[in-house]
PLY file of the C-alpha trace (Angstrom):
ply
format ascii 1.0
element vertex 557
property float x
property float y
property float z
element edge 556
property int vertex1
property int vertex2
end_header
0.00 0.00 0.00
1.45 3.98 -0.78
-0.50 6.25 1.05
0.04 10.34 1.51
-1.94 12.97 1.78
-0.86 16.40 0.00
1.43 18.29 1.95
2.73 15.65 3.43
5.94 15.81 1.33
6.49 19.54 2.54
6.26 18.29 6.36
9.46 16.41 5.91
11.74 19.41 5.18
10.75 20.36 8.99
10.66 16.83 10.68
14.74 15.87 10.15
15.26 19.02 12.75
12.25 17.99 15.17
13.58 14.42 15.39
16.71 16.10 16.68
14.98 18.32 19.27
13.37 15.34 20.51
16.07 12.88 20.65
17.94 15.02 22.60
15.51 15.58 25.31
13.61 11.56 25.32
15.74 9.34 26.82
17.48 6.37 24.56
16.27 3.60 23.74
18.06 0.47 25.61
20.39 -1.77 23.63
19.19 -4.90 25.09
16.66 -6.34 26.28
16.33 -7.26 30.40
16.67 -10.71 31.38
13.32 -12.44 31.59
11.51 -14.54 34.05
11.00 -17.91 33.87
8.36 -19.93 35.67
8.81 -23.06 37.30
6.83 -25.66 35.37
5.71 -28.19 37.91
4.73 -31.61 36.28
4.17 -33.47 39.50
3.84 -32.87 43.62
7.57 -32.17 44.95
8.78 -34.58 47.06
10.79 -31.61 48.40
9.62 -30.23 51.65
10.45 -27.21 53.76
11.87 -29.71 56.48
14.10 -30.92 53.93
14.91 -27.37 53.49
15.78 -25.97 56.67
19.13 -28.27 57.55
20.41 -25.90 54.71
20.05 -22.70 57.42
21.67 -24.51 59.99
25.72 -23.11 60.81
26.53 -26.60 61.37
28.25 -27.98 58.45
27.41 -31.50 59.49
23.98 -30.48 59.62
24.21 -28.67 56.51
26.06 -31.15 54.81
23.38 -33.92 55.58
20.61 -31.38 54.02
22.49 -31.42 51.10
22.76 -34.71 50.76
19.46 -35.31 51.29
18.01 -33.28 49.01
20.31 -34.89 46.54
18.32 -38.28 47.56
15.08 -37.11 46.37
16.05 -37.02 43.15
13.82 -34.06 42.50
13.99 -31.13 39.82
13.18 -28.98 42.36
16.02 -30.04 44.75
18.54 -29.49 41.87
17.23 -25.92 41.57
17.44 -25.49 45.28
20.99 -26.46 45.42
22.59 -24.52 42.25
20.36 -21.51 43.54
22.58 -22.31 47.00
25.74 -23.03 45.07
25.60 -19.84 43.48
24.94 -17.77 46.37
21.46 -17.14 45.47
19.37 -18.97 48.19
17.56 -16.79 50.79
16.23 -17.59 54.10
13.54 -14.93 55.93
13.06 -14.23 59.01
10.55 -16.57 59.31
12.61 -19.57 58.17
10.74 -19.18 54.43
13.41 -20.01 51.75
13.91 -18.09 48.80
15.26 -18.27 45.47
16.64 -14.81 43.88
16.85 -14.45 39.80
19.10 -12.46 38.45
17.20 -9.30 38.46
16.93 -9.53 41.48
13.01 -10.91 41.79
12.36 -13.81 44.42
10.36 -16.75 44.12
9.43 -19.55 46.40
11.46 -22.81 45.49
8.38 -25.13 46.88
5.02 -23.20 45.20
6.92 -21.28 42.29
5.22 -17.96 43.48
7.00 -14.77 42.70
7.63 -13.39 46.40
7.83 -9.66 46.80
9.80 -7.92 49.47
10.22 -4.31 49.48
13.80 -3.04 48.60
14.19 -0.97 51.98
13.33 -4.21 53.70
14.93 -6.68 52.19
17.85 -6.74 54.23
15.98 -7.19 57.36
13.60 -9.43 55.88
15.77 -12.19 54.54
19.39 -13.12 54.18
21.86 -15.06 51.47
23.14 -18.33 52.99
26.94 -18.95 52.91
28.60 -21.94 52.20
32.28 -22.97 52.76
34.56 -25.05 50.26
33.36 -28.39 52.26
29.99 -27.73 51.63
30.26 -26.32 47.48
31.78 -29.75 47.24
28.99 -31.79 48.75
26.61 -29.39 46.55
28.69 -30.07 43.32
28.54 -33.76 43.97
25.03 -33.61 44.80
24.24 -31.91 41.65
26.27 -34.24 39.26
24.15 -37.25 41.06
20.73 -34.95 40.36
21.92 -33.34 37.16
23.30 -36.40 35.19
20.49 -38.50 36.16
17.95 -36.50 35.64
15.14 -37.46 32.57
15.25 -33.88 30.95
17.98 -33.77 27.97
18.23 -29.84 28.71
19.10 -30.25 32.50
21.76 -32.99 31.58
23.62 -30.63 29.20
23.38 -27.63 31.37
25.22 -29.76 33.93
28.12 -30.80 31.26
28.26 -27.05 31.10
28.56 -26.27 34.38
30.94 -29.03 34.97
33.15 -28.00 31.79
33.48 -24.85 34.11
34.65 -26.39 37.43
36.72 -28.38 35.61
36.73 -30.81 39.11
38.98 -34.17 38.42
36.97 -35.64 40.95
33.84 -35.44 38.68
35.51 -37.22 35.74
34.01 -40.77 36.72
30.51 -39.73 36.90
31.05 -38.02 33.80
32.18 -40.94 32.12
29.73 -42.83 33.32
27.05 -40.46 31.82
28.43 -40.36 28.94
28.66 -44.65 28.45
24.73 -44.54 28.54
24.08 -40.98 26.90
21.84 -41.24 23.95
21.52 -37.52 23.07
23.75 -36.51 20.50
23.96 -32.87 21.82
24.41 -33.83 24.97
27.07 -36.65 24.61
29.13 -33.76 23.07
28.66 -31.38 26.15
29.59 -34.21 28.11
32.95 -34.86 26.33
33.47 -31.61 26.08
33.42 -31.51 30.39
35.60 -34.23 29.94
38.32 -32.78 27.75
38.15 -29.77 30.10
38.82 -31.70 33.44
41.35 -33.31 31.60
42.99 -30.11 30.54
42.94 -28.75 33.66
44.32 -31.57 36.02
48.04 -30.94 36.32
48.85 -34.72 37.48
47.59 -36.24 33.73
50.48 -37.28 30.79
51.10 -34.56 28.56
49.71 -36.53 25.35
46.38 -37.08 27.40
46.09 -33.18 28.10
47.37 -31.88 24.61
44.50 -33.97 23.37
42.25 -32.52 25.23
43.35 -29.25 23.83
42.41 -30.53 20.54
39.21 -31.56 21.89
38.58 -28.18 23.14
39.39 -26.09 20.18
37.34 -28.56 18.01
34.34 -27.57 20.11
35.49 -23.90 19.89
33.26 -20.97 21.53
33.62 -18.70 24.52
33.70 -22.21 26.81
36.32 -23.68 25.51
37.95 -20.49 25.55
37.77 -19.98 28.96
38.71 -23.43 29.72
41.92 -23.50 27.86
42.95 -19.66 29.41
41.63 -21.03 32.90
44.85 -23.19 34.07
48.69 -22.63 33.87
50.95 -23.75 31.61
54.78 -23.86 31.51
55.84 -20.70 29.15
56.83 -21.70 25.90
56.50 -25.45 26.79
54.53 -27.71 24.02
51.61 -27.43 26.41
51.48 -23.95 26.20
52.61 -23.60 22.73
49.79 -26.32 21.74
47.29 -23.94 23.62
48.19 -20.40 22.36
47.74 -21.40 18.95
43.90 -23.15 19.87
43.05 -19.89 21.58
44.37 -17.83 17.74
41.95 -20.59 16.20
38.73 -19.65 18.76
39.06 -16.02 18.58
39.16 -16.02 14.48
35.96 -18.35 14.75
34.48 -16.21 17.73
34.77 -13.08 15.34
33.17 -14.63 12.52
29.98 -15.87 14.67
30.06 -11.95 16.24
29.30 -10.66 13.12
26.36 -13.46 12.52
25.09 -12.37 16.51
25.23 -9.11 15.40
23.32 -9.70 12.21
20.88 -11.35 14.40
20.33 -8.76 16.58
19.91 -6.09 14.40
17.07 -8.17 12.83
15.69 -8.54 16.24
15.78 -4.79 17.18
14.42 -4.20 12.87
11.36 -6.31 13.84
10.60 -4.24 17.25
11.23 -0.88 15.15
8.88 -2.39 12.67
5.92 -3.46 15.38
6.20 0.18 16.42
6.27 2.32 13.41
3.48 0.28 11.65
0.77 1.66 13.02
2.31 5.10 12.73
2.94 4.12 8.88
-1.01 4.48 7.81
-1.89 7.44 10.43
1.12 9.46 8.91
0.51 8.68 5.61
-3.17 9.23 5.49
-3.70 11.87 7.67
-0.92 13.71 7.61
-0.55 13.87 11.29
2.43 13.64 13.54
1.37 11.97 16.44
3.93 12.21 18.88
1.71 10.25 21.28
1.53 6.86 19.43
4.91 5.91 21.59
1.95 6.21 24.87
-0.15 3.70 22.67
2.37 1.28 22.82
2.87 1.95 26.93
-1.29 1.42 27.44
-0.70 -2.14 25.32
1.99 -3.06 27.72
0.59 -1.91 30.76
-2.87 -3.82 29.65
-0.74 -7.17 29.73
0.38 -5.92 32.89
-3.25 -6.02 34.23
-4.36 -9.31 32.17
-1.30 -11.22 33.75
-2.25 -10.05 37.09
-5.53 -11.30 36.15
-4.65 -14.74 35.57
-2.11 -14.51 38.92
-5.20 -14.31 40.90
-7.82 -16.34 38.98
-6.69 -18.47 36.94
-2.63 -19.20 37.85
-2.72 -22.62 35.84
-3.87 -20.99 32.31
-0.81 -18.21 32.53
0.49 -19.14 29.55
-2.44 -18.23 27.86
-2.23 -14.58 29.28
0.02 -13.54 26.38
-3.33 -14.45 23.88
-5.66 -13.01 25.83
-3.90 -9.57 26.63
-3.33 -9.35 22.35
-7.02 -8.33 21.62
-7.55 -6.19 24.52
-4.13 -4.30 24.29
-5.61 -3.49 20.57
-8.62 -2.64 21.65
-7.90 -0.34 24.76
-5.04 1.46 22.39
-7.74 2.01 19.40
-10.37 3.32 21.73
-8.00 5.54 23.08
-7.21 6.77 19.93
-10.07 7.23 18.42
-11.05 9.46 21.52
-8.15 11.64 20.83
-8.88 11.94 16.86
-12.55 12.82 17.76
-11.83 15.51 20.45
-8.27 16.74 19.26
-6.74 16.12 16.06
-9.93 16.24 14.11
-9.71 20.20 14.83
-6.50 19.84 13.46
-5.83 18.93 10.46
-3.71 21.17 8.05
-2.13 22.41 10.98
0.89 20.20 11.32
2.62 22.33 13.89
-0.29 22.96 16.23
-0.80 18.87 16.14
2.60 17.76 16.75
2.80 20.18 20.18
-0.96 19.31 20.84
0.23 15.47 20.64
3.03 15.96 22.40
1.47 17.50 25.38
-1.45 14.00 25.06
1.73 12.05 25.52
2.65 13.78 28.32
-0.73 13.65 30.19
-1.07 9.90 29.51
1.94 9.05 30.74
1.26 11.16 34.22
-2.09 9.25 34.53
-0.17 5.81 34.37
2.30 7.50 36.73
-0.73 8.39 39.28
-2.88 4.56 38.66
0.12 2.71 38.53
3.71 4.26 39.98
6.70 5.37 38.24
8.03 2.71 39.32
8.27 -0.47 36.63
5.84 -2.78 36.59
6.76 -6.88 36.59
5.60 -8.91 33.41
6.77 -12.38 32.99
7.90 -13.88 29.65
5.22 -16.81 29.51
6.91 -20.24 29.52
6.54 -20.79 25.25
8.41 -17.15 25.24
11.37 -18.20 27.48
15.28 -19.83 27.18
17.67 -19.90 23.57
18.23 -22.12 21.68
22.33 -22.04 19.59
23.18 -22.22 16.43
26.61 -23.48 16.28
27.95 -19.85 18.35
24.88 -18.23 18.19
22.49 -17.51 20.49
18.88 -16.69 19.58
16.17 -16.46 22.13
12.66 -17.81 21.67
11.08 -14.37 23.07
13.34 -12.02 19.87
12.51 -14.94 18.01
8.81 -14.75 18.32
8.55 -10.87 18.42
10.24 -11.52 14.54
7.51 -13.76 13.67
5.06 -11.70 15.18
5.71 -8.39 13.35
5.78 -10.29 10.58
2.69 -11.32 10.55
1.23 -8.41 11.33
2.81 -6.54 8.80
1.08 -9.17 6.63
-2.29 -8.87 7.98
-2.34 -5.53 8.15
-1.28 -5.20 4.21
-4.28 -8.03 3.41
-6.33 -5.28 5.31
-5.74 -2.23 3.11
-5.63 -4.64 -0.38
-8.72 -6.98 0.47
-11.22 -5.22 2.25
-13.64 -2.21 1.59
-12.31 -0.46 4.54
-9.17 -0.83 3.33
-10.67 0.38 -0.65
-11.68 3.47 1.41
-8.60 4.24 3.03
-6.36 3.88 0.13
-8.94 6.00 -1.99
-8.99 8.87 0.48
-5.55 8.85 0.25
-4.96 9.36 -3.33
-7.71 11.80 -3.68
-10.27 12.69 -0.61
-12.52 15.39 -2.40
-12.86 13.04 -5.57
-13.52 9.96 -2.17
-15.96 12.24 -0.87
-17.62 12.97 -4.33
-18.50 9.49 -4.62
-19.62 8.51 -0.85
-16.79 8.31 0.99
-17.00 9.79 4.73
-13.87 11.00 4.75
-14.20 12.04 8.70
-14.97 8.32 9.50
-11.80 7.12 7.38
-9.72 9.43 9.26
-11.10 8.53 12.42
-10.55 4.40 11.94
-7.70 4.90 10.16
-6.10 6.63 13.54
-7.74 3.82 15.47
-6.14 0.78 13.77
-2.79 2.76 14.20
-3.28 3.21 17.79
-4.38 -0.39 18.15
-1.51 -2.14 16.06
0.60 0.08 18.70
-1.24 -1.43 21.63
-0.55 -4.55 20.35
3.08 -3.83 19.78
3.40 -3.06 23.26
2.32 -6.60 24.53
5.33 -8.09 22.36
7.42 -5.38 24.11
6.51 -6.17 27.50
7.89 -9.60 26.98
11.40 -7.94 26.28
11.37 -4.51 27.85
10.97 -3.04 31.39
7.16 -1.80 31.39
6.96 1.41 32.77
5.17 4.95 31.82
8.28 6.02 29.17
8.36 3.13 27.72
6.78 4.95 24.59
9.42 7.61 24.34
12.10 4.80 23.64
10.78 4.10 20.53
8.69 7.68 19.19
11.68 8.80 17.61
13.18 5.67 15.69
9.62 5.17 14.33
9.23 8.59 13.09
13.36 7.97 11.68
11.94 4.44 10.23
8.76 6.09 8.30
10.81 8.96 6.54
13.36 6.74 5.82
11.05 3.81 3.98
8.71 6.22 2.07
5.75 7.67 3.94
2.95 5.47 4.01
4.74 2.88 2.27
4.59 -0.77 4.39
7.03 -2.16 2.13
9.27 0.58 2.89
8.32 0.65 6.37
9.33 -3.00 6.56
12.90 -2.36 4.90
13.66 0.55 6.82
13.26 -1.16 10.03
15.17 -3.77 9.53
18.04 -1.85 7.66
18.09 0.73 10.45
18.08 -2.38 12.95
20.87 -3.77 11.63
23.37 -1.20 10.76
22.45 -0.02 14.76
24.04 -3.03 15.86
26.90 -3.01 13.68
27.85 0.90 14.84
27.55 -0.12 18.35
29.88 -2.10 19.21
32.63 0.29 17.44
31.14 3.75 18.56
28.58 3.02 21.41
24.46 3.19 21.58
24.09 6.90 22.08
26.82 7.70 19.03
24.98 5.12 16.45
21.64 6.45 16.93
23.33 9.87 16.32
24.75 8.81 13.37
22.07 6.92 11.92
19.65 9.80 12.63
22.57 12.40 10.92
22.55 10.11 8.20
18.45 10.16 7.57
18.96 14.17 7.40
21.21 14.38 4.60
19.31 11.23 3.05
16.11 13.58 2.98
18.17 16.23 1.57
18.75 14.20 -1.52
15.56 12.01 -1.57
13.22 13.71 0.31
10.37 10.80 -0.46
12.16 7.85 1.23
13.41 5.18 -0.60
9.83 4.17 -1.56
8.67 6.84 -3.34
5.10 7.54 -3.93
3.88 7.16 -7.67
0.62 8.73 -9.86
-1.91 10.95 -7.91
-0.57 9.64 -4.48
2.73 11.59 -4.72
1.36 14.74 -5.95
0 1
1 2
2 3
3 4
4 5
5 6
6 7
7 8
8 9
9 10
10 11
11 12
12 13
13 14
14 15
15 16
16 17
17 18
18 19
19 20
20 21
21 22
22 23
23 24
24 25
25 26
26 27
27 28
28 29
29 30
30 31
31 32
32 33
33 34
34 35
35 36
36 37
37 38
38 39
39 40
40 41
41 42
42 43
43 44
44 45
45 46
46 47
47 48
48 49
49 50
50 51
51 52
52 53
53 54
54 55
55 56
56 57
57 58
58 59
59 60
60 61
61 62
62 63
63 64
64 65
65 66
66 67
67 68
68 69
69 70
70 71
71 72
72 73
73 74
74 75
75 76
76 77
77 78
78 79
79 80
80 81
81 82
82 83
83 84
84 85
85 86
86 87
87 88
88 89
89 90
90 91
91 92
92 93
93 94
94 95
95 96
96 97
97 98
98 99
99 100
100 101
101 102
102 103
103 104
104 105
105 106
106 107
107 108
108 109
109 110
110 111
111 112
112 113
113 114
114 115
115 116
116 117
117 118
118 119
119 120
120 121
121 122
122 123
123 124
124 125
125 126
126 127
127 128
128 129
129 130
130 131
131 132
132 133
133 134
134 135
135 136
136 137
137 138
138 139
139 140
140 141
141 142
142 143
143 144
144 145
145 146
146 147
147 148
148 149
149 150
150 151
151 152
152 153
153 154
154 155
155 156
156 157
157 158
158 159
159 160
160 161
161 162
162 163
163 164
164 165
165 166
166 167
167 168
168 169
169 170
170 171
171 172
172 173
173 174
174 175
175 176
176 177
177 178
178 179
179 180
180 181
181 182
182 183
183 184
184 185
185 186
186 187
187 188
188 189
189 190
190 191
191 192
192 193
193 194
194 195
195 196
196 197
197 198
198 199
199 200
200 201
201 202
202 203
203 204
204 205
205 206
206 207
207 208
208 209
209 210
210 211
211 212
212 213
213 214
214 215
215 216
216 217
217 218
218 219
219 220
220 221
221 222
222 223
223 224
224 225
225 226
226 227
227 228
228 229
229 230
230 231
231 232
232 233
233 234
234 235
235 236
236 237
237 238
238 239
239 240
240 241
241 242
242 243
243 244
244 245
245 246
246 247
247 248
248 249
249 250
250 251
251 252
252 253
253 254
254 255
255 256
256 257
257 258
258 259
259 260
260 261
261 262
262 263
263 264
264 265
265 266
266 267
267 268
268 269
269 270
270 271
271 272
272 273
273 274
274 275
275 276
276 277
277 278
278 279
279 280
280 281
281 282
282 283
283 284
284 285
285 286
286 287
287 288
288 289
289 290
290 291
291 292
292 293
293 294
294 295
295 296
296 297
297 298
298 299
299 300
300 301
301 302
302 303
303 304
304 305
305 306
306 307
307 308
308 309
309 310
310 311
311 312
312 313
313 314
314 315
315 316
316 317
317 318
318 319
319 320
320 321
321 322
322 323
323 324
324 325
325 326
326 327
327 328
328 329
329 330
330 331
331 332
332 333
333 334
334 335
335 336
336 337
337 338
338 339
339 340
340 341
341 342
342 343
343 344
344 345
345 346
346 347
347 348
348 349
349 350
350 351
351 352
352 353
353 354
354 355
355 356
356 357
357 358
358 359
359 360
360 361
361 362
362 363
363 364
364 365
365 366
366 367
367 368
368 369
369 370
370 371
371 372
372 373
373 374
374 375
375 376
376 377
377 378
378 379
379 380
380 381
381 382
382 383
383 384
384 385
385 386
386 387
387 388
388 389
389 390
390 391
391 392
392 393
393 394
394 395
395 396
396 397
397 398
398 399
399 400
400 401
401 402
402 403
403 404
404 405
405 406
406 407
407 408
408 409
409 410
410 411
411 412
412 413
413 414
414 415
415 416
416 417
417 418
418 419
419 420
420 421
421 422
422 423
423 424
424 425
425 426
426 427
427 428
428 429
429 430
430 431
431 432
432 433
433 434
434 435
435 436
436 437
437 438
438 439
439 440
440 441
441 442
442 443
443 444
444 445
445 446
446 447
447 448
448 449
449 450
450 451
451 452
452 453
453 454
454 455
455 456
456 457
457 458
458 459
459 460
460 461
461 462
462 463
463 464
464 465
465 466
466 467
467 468
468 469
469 470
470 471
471 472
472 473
473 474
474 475
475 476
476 477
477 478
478 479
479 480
480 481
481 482
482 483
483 484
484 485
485 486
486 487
487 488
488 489
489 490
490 491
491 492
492 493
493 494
494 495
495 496
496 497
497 498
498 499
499 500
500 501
501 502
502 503
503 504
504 505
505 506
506 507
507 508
508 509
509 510
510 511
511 512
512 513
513 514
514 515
515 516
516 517
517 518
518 519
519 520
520 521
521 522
522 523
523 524
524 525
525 526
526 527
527 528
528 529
529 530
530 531
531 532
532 533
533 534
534 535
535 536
536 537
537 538
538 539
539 540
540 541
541 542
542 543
543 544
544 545
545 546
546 547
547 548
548 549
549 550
550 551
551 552
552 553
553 554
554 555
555 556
């Protein structure tokens, strides 16, 4: 679809200095995305009890010790997360002898229920307190968790353990390893299991040089930032064939670890395209129809995450066995909270508006500003927790790269409603209407047309594909009232640069302003790559003022 609206051409002359006003005073967007949640999936009752628990807060490290072990005798999943949460100093015990489990954003959760378990920051350190552990006890928990981990039915939680063991790099956990790995069926995991091996061996001092120097070969076969480590981990003689053997495995990793950067890169600038994309698209038909810069459609995005704030604490309370179906539910009513919304702000505002680009871009601004106080005043400044639901959460690798199933998704996602929303405009008579009030509204008008109701569904649907772009953001992205203004600006950057209007365009802009992001930042920083790709889309405009799609026939008049 190409859709303008005459005088639309002449607002881009002004917008290239506007998007530089702005940028400077809204805040950047963030580079990366903010670890997510998981939730426990419970299959079956525990067999792990809080008397089972509480030998672990004892100070008696025979006491402690035989918690540990009997945990280990369960044989539960939830004992093995117990213990690596206590291995890794992440186990919490309350005041009231309650035992906690603390992420790595700092969230707690009961180990036994799964609950999330909120404890006010001031009060936290009153309220509960990390448990310590000596050397004696780590190695009771390490041993523990090899018995737990390498036994356990779940391919994933057998390879995270070869991992984990690859990183100790503990001689005394080379027979259970090679006992795993005599009845190991899983390809993948047979080779994180050898890989463990070749690392122990490596590593253990007292082994014949042949046997360690091929285990180096081992390890820079495997190659990646593990393997790495491992071979940089442990001494060598200077200039002995050991460390000869090693320096030049390490040369091989790094040239193999650059290549794969530039592949993560790649991947990640397609990942922050498709988010660009989700939040420009409904700015793509407003813009190019009406004409109107709506510097609040970043606050339609907010009310889409903040109404998957309120479905998932919906589902907390009612229905805490269906979460994973929050995600579905909180899609149609993010879209249609942010279109009503919208449409109440065309009908009472902009509709008084239009011609008057100015006059709507500070009366816009100032809507932004008001919604984003009222979500202040129902809900905090604070941010807001949303979980990744359990379909949305871990990575899977691709030889050295790492691609997560949430960015994954989100790609899919915008996708698919860039597709949707381009079957809209071609195959329906709402979308004949739209695309015929584009190209010429008196001659739409002459033949039927209510222009006035075009414009004001035309600003709903943008406002709604925003809401809805804000539930795939909450999965990735701290929710909180400016979480609009992150992205305001590199949609406005994304539509002049594509073509105004233009969803093909739209669609190649995002991405190619996605990926060339990524591959400035790591050379000159986040802040200086947004400068220079917004730099760059001024003297673009100077030369092509229409975008790279430009509009053809009546439509670019």
């Amino acid at each position: 679809m190409e859709v303008s609206e005459p005088g639309v051409h002449r607002l881009l002359a002004r917008l290239p200095g506007a998007l530089l006003l702005l940028l400077m005073a809204l805040p950047a967007a963030a580079a990366e995305p903010e670890p997510s949640i998981d939730r426990p999936a419970v299959a079956e009752p525990s067999r792990v009890t809080a008397a089972l628990l509480a030998p672990l807060g004892e100070r008696n490290l025979r006491t402690m010790e035989a918690g540990v072990a009997a945990l280990a005798d369960t044989g539960d999943p939830v004992a093995l997360d117990v213990l690596a949460a206590l291995a890794d100093g992440q186990l919490l015990r309350t005041s009231d002898g309650r035992f906690l489990i603390e992420a790595a954003d700092g969230s707690l959760r009961d180990p036994l229920t799964g609950e999330r378990v909120r404890i006010a920051a001031d009060a936290r350190a009153d309220a509960a307190a990390t448990i310590r552990v000596s050397n004696r006890i780590r190695r009771a928990i390490r041993t523990a968790v090899a018995e737990l981990s390498l036994g356990s039915e779940d391919p994933g939680i057998r390879r995270a353990a070869a991992r984990r063991f690859m990183a100790d790099a503990d001689p005394e956990l080379l027979p259970r390893i090679d006992a795993a790995l005599a009845v190991e069926t899983v390809p993948a995991v047979a080779d994180a299991l050898a890989l463990a091996r070749a690392a122990i061996l490596f590593a253990d001092g007292s082994r014949p040089e042949a046997e360690r120097l091929a285990a180096v070969v081992e390890l820079q076969k495997a190659g990646g930032v593990a393997a790495r480590s491992a071979l940089l981990a442990v001494f060598a003689e200077e200039d002995s064939r050991l460390d000869l053997r090693r320096r030049e495995a390490v040369a091989v990793i790094d040239r193999d670890l650059e290549r794969w950067g530039y592949l993560q890169n790649l991947w990640y600038g397609l990942s922050l395209g498709s988010v660009l994309l989700l939040a420009a698209l409904g700015l793509a038909i407003t813009f190019g129809v009406m004409g109107v810069i709506n510097m609040a459609h970043g606050e339609m995005v907010m009310l889409g995450a903040y109404t998957t704030f309120l479905v998932q604490e919906g589902f907390r309370a009612l229905a805490p066995g269906a979460f994973d179906a929050s995600l579905v539910v909180a899609l149609p009513l993010a879209f249609l909270v942010a279109a009503l919304v919208g449409v109440a702000i065309e009908r009472t505002v902009i509709r008084r508006l239009y011609g008057r680009p100015l006059e709507t871009l500070l009366a816009t601004f100032g809507i932004s500003l008001i919604l984003q106080q009222a979500v202040r005043t129902l809900f905090g400044a604070s941010n807001r927790p949303v979980e990744a639901v359990s379909w949305m959460s871990g990575a899977f690798e691709l030889g050295q790269l790492t691609i997560t199933y949430s960015r994954l998704a989100i790609l899919v996602f915008a996708l698919v409603v860039l597709l949707a929303l381009a079957a809209t405009l071609r195959r329906t008579a709402l979308g004949l209407q739209i695309r015929a009030v584009t190209q010429n509204r008196a001659m739409a008008e002459a033949v039927g047309i209510r222009s006035d109701r075009v414009d004001m569904i035309t600003f709903g649907l943008g406002s709604g594909i925003a809401g809805i772009a804000g539930v795939a953001l909450s999965q990735i992205e701290n929710v909180s009232p400016n979480l609009g203004q992150s992205y305001i600006i590199d949609s406005f950057m994304v539509i002049v640069f594509g073509g105004v209007g233009n969803l093909l365009g739209t669609l190649v802009a995002a991405l190619t302003l996605g990926v060339t992001s990524k591959i400035i930042e790591p050379v000159a920083g986040a802040v200086a790559a947004k400068v220079l790709i917004l730099l760059f889309i001024v003297l673009f405009i100077q030369f092509r003022p229409q975008g790279l799609f430009p509009q053809k026939g009546r439509a670019a008049e």
